[in-house]
N, C-alpha and C positions, 0 to 999 in steps of 0.2 A: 278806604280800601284802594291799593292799585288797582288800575285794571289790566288783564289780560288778553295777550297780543299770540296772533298764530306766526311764525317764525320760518318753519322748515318742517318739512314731512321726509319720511322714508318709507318704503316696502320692499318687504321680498316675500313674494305670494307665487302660486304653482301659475299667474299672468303675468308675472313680470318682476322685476329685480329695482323697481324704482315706480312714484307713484303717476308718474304720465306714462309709461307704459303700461299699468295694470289700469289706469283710468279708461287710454285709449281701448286697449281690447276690452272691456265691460261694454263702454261702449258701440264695436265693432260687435257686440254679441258674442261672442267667443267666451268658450264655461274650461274652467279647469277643473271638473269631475269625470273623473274615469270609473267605469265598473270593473272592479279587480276580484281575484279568485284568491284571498291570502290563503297561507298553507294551514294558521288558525284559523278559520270560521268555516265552518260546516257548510256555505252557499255563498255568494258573490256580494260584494259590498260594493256600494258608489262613494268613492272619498276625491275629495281636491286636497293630492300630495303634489310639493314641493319635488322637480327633477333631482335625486340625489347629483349627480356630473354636472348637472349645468350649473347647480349652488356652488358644486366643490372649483369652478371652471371661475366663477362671476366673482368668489373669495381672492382666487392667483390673481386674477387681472385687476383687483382694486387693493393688491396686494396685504391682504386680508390675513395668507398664510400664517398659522403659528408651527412653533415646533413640536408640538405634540398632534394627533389629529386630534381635530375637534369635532364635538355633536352634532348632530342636522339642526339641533335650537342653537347652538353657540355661534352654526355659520350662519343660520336667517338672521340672528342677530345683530353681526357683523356687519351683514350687508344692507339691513335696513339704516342700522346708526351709519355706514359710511355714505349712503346717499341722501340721508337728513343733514349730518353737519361738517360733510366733506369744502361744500362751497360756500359755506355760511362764513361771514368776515367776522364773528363772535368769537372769544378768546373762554375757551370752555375750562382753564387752569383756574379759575377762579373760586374762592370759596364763595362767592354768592347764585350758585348753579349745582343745583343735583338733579340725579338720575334717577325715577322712578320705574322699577320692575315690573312688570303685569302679567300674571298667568294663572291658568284655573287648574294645569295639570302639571309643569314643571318639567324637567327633564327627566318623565317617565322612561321611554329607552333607555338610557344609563344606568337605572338601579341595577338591572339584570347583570350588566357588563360590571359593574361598580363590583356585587358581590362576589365575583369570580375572580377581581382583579387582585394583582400584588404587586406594590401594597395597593389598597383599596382605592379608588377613585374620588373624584372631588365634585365634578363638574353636575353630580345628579342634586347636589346641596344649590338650590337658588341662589341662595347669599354667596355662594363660589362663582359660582356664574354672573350674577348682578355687577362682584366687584369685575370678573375678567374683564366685562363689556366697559365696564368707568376707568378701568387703568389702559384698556385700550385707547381710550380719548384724554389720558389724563385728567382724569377728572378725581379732584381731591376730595371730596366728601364721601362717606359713605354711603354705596345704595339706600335706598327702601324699598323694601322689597313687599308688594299688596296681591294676598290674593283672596278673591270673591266671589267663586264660579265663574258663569257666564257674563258677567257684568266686571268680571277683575281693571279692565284697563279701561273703560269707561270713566268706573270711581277714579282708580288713578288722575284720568283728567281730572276728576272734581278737587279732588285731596289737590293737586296741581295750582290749581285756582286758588283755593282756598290760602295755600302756602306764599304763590305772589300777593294774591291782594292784603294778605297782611303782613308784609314787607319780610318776612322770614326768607326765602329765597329771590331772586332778581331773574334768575333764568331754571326752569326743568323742561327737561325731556323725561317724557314718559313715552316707554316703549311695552308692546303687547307681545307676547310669543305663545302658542303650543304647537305641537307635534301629534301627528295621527299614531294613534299607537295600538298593540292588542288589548292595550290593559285599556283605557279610553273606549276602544270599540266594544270588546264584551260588555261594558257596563253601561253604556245607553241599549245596547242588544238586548239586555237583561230587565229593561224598561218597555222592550219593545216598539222603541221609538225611531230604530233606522230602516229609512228606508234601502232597497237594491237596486233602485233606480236613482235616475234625478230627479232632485227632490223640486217641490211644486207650491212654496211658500204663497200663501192664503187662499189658495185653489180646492175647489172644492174636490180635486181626485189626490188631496197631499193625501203622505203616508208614511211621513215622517223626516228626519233630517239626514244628511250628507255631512258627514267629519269631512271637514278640514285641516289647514294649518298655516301657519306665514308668520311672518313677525311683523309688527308697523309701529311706525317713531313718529310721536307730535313734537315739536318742541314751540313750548312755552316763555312769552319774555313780557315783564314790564312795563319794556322799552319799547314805546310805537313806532320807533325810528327803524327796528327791525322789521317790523310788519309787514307780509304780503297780503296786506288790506282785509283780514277778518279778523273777528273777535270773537274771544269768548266769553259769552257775556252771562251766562250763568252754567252751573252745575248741581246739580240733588241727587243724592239717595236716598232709597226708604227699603222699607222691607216689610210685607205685610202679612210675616209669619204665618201664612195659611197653612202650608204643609212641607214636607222635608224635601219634594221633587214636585209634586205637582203646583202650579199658579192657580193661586185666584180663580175663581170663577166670574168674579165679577170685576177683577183684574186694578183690587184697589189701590195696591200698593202703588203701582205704574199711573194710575189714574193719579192720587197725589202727587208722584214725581214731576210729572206732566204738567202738572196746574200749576205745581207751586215755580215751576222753574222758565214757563210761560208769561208770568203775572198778565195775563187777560189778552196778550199777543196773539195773533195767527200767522202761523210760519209760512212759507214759501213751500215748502215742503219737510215729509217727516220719514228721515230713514229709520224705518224700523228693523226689530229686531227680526221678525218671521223666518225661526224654524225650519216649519213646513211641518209640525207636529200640529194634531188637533186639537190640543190644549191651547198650547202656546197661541198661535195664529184669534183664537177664540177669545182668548185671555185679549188681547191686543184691541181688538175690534171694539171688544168691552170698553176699554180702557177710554177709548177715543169717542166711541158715542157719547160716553158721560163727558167728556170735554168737549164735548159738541165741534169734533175736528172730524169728523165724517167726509166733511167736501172739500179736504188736504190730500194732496196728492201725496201716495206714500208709497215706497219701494222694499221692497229684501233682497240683499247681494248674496241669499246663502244657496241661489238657484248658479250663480257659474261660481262662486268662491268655496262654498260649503259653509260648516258652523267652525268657526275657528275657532271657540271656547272664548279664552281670556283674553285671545288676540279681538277677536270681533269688535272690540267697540274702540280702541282706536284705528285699528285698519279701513271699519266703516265708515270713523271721522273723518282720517283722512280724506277718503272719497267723497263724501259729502260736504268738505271743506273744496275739493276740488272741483266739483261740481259748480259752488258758489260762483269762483273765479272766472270759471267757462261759461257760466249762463247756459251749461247743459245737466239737464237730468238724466239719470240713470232711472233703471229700469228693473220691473220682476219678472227674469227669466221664465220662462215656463211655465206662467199665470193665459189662463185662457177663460177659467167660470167660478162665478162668486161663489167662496166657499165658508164664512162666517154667518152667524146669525145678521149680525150688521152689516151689511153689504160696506168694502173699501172702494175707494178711490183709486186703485190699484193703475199704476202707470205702466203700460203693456209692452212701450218701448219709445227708447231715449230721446227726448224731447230738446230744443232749442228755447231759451223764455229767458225773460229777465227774473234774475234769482237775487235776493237780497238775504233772507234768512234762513236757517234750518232746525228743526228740530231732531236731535238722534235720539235715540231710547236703548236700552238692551233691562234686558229680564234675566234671571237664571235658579237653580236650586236653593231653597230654603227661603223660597218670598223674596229673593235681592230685586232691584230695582232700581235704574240708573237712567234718566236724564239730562242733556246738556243741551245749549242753546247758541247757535254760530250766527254771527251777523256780519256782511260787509262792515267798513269802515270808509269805502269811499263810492 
């Protein structure tokens, strides 16, 4: 099996338009969740949106513009791939390099516009979208396009892996995107799972999560000669069909993901998934006791980022990839009291340490369940 090499990152998150600016405000403290009064919801929601101007401002100046307008996922998009592989010396025409798609809700916004439009629209179809972002780069293969709930771009990493190490591709980028939308928000509303404030990932006064949205680009290479000194050294899925929305209670699936993709390691640290739902958070705690990772320090980025759906688990690679490089940890916003059965190791704010490996996780509807495993390489 090849092995696989971390390459280039991008973000465009409502912290930043690149990922040493959303790295640095994380950790400066600084949360992109704002309490809004949409014209749908009946009482006030806490979401971290994306500035529409400043996205549309950040596309002109990296000369992003196309001739049609484009959607609020088509510019996050843009501007994530144009700060992953704007400065990379990689020659992306190649057919031994594809683009992996990731999202759990897709260019919701656009259907509405789609069905009104004449003639009809395009860009609400993924696979429209997928290829615009690949003919943007030139890029000659045809997308893939994965989605898996909350776990969509995490897998992507995995499928990613999977595809270098058995010489099928030489370079992918996989990139995460969703969008906060009504249709999105009424229906974790409809679960009762969001909160109106900021939300309080593993804390015992959570009350639930904070939509998000952003897109984020890993790109993946063979080649160690591209390497900004991490790896990835494994990836799993599993799912353990417990129920259509709610996790585990004993949080097995994730527990297997965790083991098998750890083989008997202890990480430096474990960016988890954390909500800030009382399942989820619970499920979690579960998970780690039985992997007896109790005394790992672990964080959730969805207290200043929100839950970005599909984007989440490359946006949080990213950062935990960034994290690696810096020898700084990030932190759980707004964590102050143990709020699991299993008490965490919950990191209260951002630390200096010698960092060598990480482990990430995400979780999402229908039991999915995704872990990867990052390591320096020097």
């Amino acid at each position: 099996m090849n092995r696989t090499y971390v390459v280039a990152s991008g973000v465009a998150s409502p912290l930043g338009f690149d990922t040493p600016t959303t790295f640095e405000a994380l950790i400066a403290g600084q949360t992109g969740l704002r309490v809004r009064q949409p014209a749908s919801s009946a009482g006030p929601v806490c979401t971290a949106e994306v500035d529409g101007p400043l996205l549309a401002r950040a596309c002109s100046d990296r000369l992003l513009t196309r001739g049609t307008p484009a959607t609020k996922l088509e510019q996050m998009g843009l501007v994530a791939l144009h700060a992953a592989l704007h400065d990379t010396t990689l020659s992306w025409q190649q057919a031994d390099t594809l683009l992996i798609v990731c999202s759990a809700k897709g260019n919701i916004p656009a259907l509405a516009e789609a069905v009104a439009a004449e003639p009809p629209g395009q860009q609400e179809y993924m696979a429209r979208l997928a290829q615009s972002w690949a003919s943007a780069w030139g890029l000659c293969n045809e997308p893939m396009v994965l989605s898996n709930a909350c776990i969509s771009s995490l897998h992507g990493i995995v499928v990613a892996r999977r595809l270098i190490g058995q010489g099928l591709f030489r370079h992918v980028i996989v990139i995460g995107a969703d969008v906060v939308s009504d249709f999105t928000r009424a229906g974790f509303q409809g679960f009762n799972a969001v909160s109106a404030e900021p939300c309080r990932p593993f804390d015992a006064a959570r009350r639930g999560i904070n939509l998000g949205e952003a897109a984020a680009v890993l790109v993946l290479s063979a080649d160690d000669r591209l390497s900004v000194g991490v790896e990835l050294r494994g990836g799993v899925v599993t799912n353990d069909a417990h129920h259509i929305s709610a996790p585990s209670r004993t949080g097995e699936g994730l527990f297997r993901a965790i083991e098998r993709v750890r083989a008997g390691r202890t990480p430096d640290f474990i960016s988890l998934h954390g909500t800030a739902t009382v399942y989820n958070d619970e499920m979690e705690a579960q998970a780690l006791n039985r992997a007896n990772l109790l005394d790992c320090p672990v964080y959730s980025l969805k207290g200043q980022l929100g839950h970005t759906l599909g984007a989440a688990g490359v946006l949080e690679s990213v950062l935990a990839i960034e994290s690696l490089r810096r020898n700084q940890l990030l932190a759980s916003h707004q964590y102050a009291t143990p709020g699991t059965t299993y008490p965490l190791r919950v990191v209260e704010r951002p630390e200096t340490r010698p960092l060598q490996t990480c482990l990430k996780t995400s979780s999402g509807f229908g039991g999915c369940n995704a872990a990867v495993w990052y390591e320096k390489t020097n």
